[in-house]
OpenMM code with the backbone's topology and positions (N, CA, C; nanometers):
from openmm import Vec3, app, unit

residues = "UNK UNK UNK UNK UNK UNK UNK UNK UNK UNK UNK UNK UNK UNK UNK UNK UNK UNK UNK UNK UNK UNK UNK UNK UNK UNK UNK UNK UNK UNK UNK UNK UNK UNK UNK UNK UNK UNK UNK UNK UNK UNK UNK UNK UNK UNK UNK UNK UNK UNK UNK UNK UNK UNK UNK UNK UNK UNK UNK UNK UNK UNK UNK UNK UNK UNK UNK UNK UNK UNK UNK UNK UNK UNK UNK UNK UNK UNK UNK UNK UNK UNK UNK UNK UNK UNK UNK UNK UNK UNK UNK UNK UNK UNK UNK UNK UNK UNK UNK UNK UNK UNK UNK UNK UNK UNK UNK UNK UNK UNK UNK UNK UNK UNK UNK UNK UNK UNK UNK UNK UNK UNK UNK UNK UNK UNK UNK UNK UNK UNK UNK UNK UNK UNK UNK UNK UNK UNK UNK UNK UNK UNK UNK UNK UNK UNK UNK UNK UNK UNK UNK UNK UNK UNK UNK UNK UNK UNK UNK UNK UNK UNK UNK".split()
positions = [
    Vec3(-0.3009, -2.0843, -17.3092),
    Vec3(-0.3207, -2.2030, -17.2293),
    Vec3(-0.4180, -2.2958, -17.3020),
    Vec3(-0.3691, -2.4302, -17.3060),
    Vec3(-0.4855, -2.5352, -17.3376),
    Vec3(-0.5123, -2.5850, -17.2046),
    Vec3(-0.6657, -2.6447, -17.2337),
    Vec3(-0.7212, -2.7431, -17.1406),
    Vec3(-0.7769, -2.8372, -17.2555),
    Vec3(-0.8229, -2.9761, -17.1659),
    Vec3(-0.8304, -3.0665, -17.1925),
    Vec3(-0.9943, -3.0781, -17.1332),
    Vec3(-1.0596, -3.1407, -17.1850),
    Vec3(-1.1933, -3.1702, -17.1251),
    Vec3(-1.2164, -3.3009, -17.1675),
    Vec3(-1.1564, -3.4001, -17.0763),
    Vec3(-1.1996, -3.5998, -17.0556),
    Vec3(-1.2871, -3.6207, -17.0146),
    Vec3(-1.3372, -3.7226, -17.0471),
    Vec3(-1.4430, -3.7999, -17.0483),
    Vec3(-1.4099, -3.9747, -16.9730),
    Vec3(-1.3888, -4.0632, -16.9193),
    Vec3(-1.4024, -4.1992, -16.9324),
    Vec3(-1.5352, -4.2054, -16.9537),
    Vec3(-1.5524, -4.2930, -17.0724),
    Vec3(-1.6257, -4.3567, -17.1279),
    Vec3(-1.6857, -4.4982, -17.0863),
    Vec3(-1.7506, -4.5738, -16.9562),
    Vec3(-1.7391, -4.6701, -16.9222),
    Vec3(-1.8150, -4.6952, -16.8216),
    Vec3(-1.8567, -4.8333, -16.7785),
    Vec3(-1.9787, -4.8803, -16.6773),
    Vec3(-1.9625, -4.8284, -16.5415),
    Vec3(-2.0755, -4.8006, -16.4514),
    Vec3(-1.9856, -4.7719, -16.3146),
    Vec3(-1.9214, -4.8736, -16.2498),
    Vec3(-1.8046, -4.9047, -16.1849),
    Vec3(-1.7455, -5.0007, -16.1179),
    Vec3(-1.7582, -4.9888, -16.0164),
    Vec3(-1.8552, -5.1145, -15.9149),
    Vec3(-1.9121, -5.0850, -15.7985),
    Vec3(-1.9485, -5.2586, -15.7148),
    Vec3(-2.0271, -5.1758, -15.6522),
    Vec3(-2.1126, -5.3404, -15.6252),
    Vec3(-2.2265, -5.4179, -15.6924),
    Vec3(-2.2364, -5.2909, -15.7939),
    Vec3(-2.3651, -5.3455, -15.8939),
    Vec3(-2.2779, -5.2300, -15.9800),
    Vec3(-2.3028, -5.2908, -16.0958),
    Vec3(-2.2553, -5.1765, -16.2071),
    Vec3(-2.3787, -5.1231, -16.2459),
    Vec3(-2.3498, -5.0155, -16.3462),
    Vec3(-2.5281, -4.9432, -16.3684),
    Vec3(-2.5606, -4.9689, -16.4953),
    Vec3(-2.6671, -4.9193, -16.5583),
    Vec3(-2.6986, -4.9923, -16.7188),
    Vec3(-2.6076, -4.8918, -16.8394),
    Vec3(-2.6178, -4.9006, -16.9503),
    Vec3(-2.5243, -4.8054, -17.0442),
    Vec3(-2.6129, -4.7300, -17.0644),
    Vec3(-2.7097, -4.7466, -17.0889),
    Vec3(-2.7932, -4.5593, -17.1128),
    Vec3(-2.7634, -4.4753, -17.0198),
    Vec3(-2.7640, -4.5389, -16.8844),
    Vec3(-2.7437, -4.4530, -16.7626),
    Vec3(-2.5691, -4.4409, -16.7319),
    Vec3(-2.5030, -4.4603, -16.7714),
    Vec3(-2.3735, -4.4544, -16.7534),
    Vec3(-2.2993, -4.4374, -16.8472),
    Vec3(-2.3637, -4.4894, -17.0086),
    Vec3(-2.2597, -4.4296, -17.1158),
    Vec3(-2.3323, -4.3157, -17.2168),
    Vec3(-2.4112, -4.3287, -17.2187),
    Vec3(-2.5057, -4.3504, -17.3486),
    Vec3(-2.5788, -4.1922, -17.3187),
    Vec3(-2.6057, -4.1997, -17.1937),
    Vec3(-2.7339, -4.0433, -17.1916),
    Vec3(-2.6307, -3.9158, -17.1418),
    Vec3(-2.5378, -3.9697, -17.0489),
    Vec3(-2.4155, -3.8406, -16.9689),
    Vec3(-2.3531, -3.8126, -17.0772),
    Vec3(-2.3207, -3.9010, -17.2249),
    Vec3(-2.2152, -3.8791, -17.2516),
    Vec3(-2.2793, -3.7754, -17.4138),
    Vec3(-2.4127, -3.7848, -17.4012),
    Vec3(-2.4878, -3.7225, -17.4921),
    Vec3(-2.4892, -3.5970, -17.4668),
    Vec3(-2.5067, -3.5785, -17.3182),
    Vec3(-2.5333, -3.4256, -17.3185),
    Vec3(-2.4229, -3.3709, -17.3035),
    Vec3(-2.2905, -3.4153, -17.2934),
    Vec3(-2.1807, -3.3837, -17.3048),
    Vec3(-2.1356, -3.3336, -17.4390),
    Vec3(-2.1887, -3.4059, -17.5428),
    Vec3(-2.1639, -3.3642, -17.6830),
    Vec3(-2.2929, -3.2652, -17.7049),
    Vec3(-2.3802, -3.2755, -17.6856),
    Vec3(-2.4552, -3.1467, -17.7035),
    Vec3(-2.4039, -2.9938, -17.6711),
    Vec3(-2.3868, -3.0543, -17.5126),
    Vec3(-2.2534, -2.8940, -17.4333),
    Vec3(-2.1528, -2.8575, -17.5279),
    Vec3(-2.0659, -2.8894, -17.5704),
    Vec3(-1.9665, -2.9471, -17.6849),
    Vec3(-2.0065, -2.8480, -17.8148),
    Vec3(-2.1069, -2.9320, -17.8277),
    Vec3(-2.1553, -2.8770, -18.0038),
    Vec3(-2.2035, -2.6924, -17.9668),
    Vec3(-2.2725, -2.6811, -17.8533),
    Vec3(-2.3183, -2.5658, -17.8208),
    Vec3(-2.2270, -2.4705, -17.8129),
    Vec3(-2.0847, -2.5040, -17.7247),
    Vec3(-1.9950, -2.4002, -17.6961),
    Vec3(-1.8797, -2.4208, -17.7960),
    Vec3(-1.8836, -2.5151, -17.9082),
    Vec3(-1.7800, -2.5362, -17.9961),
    Vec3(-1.6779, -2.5646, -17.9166),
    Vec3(-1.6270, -2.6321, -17.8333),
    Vec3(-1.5401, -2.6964, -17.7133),
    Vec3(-1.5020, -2.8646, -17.7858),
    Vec3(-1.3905, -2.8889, -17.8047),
    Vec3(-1.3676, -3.0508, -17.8309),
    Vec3(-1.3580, -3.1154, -17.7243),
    Vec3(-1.3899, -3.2534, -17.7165),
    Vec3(-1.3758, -3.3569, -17.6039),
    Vec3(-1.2890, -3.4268, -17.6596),
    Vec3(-1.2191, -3.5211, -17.5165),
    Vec3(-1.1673, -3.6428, -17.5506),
    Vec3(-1.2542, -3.7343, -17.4773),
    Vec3(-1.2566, -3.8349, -17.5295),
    Vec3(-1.3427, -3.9486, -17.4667),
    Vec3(-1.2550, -4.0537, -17.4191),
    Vec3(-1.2394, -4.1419, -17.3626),
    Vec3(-1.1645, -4.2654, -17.3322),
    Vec3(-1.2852, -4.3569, -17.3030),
    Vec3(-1.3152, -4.4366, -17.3861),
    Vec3(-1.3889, -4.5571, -17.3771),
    Vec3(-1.2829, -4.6454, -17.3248),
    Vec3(-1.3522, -4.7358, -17.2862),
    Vec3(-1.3235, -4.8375, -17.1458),
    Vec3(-1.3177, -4.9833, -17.2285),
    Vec3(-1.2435, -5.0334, -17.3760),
    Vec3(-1.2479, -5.0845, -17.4452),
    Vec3(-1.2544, -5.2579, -17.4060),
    Vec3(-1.2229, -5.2816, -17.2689),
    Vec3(-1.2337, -5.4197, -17.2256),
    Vec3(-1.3456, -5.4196, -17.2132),
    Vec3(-1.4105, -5.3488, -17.1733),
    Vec3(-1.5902, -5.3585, -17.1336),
    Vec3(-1.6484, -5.3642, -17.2655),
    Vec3(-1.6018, -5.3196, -17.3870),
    Vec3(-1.6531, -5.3555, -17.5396),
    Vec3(-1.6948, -5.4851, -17.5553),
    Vec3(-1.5469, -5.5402, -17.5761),
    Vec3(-1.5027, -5.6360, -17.5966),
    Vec3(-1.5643, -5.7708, -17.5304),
    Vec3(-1.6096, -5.7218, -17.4005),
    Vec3(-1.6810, -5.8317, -17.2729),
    Vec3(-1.8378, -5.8547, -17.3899),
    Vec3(-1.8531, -5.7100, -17.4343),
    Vec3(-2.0176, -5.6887, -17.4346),
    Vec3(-2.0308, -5.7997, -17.5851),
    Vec3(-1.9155, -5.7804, -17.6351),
    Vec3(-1.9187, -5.8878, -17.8124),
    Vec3(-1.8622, -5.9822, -17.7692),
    Vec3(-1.8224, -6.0421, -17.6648),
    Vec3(-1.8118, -6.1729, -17.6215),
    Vec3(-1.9404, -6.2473, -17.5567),
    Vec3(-1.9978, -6.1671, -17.4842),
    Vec3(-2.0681, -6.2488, -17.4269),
    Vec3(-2.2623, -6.1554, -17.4877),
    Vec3(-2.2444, -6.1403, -17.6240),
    Vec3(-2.3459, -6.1264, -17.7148),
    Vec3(-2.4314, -6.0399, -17.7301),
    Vec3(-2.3857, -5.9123, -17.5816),
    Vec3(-2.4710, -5.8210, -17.5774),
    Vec3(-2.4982, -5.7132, -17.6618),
    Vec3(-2.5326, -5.7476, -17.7848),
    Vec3(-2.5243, -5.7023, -17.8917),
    Vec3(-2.5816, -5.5716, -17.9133),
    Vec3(-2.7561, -5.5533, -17.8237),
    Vec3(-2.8011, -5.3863, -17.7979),
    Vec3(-2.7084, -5.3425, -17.7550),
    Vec3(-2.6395, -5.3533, -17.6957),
    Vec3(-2.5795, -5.2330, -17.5801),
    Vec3(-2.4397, -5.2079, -17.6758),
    Vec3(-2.3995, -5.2950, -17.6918),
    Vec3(-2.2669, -5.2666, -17.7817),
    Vec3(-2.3070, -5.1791, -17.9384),
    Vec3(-2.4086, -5.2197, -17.9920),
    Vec3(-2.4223, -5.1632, -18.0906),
    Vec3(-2.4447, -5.0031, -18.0506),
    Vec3(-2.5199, -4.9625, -17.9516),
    Vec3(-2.5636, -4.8171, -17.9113),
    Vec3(-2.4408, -4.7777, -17.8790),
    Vec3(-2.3087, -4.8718, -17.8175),
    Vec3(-2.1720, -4.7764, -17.7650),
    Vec3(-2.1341, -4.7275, -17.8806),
    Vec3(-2.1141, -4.8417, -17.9987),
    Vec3(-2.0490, -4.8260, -18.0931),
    Vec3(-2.0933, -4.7368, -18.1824),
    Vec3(-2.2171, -4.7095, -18.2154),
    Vec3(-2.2558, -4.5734, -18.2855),
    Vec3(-2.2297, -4.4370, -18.1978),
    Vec3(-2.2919, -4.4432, -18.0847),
    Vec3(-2.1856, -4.3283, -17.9907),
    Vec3(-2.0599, -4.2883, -18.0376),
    Vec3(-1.9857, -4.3877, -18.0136),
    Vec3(-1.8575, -4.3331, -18.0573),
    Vec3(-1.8530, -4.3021, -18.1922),
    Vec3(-1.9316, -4.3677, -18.2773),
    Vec3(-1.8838, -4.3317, -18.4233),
    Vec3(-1.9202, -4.1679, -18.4360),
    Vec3(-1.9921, -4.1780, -18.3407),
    Vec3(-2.0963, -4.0230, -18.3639),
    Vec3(-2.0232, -3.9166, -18.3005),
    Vec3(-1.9307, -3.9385, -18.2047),
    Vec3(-1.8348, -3.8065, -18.1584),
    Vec3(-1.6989, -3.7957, -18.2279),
    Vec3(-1.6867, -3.9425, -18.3082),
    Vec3(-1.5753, -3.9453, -18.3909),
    Vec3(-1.6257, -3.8171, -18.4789),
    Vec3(-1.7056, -3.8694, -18.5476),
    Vec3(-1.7827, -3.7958, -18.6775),
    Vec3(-1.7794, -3.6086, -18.6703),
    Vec3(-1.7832, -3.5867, -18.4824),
    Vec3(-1.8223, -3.4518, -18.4900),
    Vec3(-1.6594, -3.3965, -18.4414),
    Vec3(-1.5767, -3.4715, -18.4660),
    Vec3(-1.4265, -3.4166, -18.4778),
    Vec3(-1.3537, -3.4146, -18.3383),
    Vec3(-1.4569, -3.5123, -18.2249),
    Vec3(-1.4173, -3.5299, -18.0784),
    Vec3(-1.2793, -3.6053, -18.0849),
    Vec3(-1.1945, -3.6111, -17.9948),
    Vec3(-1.1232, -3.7176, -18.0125),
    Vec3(-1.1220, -3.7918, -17.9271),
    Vec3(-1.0317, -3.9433, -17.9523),
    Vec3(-1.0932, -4.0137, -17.8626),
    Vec3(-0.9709, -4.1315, -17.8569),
    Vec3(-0.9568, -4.1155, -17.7469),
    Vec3(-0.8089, -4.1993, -17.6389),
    Vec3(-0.8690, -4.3843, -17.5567),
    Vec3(-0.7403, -4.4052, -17.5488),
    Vec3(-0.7370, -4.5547, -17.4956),
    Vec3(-0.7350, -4.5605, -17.3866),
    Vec3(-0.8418, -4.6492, -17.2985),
    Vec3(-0.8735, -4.6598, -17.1904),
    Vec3(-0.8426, -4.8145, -17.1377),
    Vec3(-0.8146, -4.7920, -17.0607),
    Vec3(-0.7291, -4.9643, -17.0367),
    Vec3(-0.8610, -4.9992, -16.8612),
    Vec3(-0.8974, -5.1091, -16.8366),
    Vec3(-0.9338, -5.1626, -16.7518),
    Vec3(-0.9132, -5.3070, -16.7460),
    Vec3(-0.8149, -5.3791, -16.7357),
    Vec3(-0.7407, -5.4431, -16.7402),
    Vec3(-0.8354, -5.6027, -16.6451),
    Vec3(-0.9555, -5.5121, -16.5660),
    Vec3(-1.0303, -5.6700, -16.4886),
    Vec3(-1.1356, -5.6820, -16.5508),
    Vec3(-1.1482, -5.6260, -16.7089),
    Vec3(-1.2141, -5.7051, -16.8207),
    Vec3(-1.2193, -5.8138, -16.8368),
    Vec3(-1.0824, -5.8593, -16.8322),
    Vec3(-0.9960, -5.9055, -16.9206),
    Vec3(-1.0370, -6.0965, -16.8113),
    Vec3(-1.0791, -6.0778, -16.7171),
    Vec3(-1.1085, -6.2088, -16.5905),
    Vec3(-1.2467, -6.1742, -16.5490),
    Vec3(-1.3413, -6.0706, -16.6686),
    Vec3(-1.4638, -6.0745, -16.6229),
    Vec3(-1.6041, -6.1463, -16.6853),
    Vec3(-1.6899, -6.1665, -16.6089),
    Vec3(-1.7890, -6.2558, -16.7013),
    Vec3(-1.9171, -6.2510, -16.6448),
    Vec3(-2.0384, -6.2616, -16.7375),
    Vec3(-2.2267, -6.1593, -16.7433),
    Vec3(-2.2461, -6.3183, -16.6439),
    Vec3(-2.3473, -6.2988, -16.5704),
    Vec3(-2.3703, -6.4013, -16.5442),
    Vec3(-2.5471, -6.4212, -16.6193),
    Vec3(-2.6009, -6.3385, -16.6775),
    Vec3(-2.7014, -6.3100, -16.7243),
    Vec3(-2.7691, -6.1991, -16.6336),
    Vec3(-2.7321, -6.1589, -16.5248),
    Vec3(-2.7745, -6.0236, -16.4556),
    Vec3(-2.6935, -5.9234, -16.4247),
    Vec3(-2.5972, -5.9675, -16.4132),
    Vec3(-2.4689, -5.8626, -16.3375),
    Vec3(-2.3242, -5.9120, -16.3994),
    Vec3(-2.2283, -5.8293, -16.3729),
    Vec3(-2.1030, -5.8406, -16.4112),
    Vec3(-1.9685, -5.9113, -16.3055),
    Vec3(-1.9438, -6.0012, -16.2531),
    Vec3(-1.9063, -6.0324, -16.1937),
    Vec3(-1.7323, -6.0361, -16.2339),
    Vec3(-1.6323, -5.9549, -16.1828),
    Vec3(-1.5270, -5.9215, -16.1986),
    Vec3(-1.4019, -5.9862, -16.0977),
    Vec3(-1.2899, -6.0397, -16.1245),
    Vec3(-1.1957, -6.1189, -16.0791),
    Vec3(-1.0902, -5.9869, -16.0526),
    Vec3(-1.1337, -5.9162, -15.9356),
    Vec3(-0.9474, -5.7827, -15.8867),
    Vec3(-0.8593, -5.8611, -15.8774),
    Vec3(-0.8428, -5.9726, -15.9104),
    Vec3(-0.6938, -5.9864, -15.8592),
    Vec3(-0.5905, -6.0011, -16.0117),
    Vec3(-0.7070, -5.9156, -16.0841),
    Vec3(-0.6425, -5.8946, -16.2372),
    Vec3(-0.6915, -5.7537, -16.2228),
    Vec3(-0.6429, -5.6641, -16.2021),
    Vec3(-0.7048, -5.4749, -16.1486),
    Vec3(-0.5808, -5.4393, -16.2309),
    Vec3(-0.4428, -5.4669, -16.2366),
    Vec3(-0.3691, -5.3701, -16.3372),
    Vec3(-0.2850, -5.4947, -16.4420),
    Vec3(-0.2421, -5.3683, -16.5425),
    Vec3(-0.1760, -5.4547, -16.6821),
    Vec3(-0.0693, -5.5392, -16.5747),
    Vec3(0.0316, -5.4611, -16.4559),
    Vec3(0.1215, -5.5288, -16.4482),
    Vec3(0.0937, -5.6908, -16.3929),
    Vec3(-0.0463, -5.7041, -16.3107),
    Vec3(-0.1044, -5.8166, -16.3005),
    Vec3(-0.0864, -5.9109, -16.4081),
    Vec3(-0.0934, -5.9076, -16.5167),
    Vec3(-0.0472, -5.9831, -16.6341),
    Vec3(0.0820, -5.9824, -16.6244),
    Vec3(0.1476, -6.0933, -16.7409),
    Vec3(0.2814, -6.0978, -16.7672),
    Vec3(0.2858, -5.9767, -16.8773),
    Vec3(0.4121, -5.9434, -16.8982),
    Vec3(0.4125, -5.8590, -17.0022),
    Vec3(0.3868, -5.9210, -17.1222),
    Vec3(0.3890, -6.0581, -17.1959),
    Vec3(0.3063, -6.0601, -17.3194),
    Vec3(0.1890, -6.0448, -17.3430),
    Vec3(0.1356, -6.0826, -17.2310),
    Vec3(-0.0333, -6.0865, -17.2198),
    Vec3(-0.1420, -5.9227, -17.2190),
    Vec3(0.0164, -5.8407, -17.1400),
    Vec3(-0.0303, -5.7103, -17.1007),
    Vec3(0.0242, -5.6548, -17.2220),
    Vec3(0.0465, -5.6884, -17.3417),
    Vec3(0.0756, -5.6431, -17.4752),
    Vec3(-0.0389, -5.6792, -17.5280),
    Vec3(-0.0413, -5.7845, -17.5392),
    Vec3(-0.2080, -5.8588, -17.5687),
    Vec3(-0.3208, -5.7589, -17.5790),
    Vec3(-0.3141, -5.6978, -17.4515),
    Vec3(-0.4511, -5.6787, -17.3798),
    Vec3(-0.4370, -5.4951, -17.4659),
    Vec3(-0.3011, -5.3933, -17.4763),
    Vec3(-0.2904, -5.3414, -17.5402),
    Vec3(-0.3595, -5.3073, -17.6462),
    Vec3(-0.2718, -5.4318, -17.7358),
    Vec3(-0.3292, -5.4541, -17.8882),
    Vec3(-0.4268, -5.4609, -17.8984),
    Vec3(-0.4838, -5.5793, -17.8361),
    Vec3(-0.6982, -5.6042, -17.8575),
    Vec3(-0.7479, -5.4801, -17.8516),
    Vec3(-0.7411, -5.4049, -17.7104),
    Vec3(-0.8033, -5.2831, -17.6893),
    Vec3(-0.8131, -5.1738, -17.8160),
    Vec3(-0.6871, -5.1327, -17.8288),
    Vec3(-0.6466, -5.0405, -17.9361),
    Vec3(-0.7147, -5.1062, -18.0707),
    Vec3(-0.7140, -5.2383, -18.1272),
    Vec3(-0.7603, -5.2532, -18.2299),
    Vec3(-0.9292, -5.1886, -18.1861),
    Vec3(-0.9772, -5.2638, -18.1221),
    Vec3(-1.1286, -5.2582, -18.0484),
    Vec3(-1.1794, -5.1363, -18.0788),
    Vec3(-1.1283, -5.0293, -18.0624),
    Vec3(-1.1813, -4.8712, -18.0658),
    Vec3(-1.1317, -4.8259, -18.1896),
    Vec3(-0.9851, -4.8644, -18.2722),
    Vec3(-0.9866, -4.7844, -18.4188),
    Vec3(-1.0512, -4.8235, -18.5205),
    Vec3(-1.1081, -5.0002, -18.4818),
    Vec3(-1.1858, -4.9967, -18.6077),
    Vec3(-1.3399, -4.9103, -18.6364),
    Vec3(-1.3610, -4.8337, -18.4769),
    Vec3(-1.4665, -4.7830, -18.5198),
    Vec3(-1.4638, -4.5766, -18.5303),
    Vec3(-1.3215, -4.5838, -18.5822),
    Vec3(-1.2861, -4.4319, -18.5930),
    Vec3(-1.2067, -4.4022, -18.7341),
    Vec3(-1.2015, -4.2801, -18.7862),
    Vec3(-1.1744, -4.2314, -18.9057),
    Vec3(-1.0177, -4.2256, -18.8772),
    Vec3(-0.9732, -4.1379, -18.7767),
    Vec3(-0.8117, -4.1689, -18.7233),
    Vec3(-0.7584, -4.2181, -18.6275),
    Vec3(-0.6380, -4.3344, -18.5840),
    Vec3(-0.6758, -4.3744, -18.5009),
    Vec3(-0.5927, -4.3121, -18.3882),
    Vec3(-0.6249, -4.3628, -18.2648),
    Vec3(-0.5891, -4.2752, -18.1076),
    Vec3(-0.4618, -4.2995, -18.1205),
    Vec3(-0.4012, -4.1874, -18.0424),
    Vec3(-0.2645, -4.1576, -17.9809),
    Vec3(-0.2555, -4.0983, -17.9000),
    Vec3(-0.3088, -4.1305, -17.7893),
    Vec3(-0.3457, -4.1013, -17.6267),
    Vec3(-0.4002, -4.2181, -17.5483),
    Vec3(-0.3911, -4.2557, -17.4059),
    Vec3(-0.4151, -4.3390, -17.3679),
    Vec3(-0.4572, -4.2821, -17.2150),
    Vec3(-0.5706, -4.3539, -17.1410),
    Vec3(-0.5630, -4.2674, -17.0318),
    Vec3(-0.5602, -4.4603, -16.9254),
    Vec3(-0.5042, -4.4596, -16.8292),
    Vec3(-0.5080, -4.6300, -16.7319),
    Vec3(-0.5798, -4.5936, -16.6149),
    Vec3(-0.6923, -4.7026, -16.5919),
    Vec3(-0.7846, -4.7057, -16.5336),
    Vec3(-0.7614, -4.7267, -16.4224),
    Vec3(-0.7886, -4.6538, -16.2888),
    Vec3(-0.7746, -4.6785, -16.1478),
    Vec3(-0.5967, -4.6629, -16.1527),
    Vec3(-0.5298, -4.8070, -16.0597),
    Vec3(-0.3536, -4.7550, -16.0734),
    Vec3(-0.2918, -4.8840, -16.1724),
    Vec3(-0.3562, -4.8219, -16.2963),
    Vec3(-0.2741, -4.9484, -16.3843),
    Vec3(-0.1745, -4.9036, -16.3989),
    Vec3(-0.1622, -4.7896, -16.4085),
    Vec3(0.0037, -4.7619, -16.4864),
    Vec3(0.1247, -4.8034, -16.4482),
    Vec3(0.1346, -4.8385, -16.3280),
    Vec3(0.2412, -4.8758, -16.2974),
    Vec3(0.3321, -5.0345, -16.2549),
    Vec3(0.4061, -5.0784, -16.3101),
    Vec3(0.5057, -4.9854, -16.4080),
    Vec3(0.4802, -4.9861, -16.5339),
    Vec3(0.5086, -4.8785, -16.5400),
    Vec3(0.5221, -4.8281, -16.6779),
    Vec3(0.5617, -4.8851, -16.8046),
    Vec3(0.6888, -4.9233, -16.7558),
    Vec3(0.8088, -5.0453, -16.8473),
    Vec3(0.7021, -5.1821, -16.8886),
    Vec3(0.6189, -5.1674, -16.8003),
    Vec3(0.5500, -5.3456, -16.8433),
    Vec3(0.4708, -5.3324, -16.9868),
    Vec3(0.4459, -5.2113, -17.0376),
    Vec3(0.3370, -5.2535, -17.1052),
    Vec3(0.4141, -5.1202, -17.2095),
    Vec3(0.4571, -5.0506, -17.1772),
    Vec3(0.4636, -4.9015, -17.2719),
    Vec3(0.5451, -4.9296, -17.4258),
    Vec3(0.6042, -5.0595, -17.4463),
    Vec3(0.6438, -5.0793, -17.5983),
    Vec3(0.5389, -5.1584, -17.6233),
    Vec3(0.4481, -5.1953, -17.5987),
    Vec3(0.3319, -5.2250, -17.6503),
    Vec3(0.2264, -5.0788, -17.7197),
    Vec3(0.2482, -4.9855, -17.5921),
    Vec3(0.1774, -4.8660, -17.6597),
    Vec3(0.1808, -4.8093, -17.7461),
    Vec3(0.3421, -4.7855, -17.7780),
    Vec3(0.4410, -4.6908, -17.8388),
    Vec3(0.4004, -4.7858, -18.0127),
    Vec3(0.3989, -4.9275, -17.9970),
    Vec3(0.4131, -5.0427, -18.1294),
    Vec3(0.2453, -4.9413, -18.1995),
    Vec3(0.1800, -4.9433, -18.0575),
    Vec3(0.0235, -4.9043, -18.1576),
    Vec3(0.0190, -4.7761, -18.1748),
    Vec3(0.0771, -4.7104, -18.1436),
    Vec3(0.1033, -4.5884, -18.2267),
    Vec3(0.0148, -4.4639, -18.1124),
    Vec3(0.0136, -4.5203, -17.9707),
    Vec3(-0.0167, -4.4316, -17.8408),
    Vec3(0.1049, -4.3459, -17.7843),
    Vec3(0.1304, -4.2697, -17.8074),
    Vec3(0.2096, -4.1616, -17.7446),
    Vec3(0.2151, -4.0726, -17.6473),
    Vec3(0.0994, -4.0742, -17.5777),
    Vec3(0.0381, -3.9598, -17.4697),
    Vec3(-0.0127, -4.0222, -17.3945),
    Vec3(0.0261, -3.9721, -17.2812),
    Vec3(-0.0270, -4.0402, -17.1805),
    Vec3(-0.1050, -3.9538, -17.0598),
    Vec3(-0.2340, -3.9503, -17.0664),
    Vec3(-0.2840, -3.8661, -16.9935),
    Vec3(-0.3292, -3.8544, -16.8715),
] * unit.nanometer
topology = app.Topology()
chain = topology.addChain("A")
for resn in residues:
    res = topology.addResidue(resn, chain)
    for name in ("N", "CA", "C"):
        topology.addAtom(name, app.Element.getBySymbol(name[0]), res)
């Protein structure tokens, strides 16, 4: 028997989101410590619209600490899958908080070019900071469906699994 031991990688989604030490950065440390201790692999799914928000709108500490994170469970042979949150994609800092538009909550909310779009960006977003890149994908809350809207977009980036 295999098991799988996931991770989402990503801010809390709430009425206040929480900071990344406390939500990405310190849980996801002692997770790789557990890991390294019991020789156990992880998968991680970083939450790659929330990257992407953080190098748009300049938050450059916090992104830089995700991004060595990940380089750092890449490094220890973790692997690490595509995480889709799709109300990235209509979200914006106001300089305190994250203020998010649901009425963009799944890919199919997009048209299907856009929800190819949002694909591609993502997937580029996380392989440039890995040695191989993902072929797993995990959809955030009920994006997945349908399926058909977005899955030759997946299949183009070379995501095959769907977890």
């Amino acid at each position: 028997m295999k098991i799988a031991i996931t991770w989402d990688y990503e801010l809390f989604f709430g009425d206040r989101s929480g900071t990344v030490d406390k939500c990405m950065i310190e849980p996801t440390q002692r997770l790789i410590s557990l890991a390294e201790k019991h020789n156990v692999p992880f998968t991680f799914f970083p939450d790659a619209g929330c990257l992407l928000k953080f190098e748009e709108f300049n938050l450059d500490n916090e992104l830089s600490e995700i991004q060595k994170q990940i380089r750092s469970w890449d490094n220890l042979g973790h692997e690490t899958g595509l995480h889709i949150h799709p109300h990235w994609e209509k979200s914006s800092w106001n300089g305190q908080e994250w203020e998010h538009d649901l009425s963009y909550y799944k890919l199919s909310d997009f048209n299907k070019e856009n929800a190819a779009q949002i694909v591609r960006s993502y997937t580029t977003c996380i392989n440039r900071l890995l040695r191989k890149p993902m072929a797993s994908f995990r959809a955030g809350g009920w994006c997945v469906q349908p399926f058909e809207h977005f899955s030759e977009a997946l299949f183009a980036e070379g995501i095959t699994v769907d977890t």
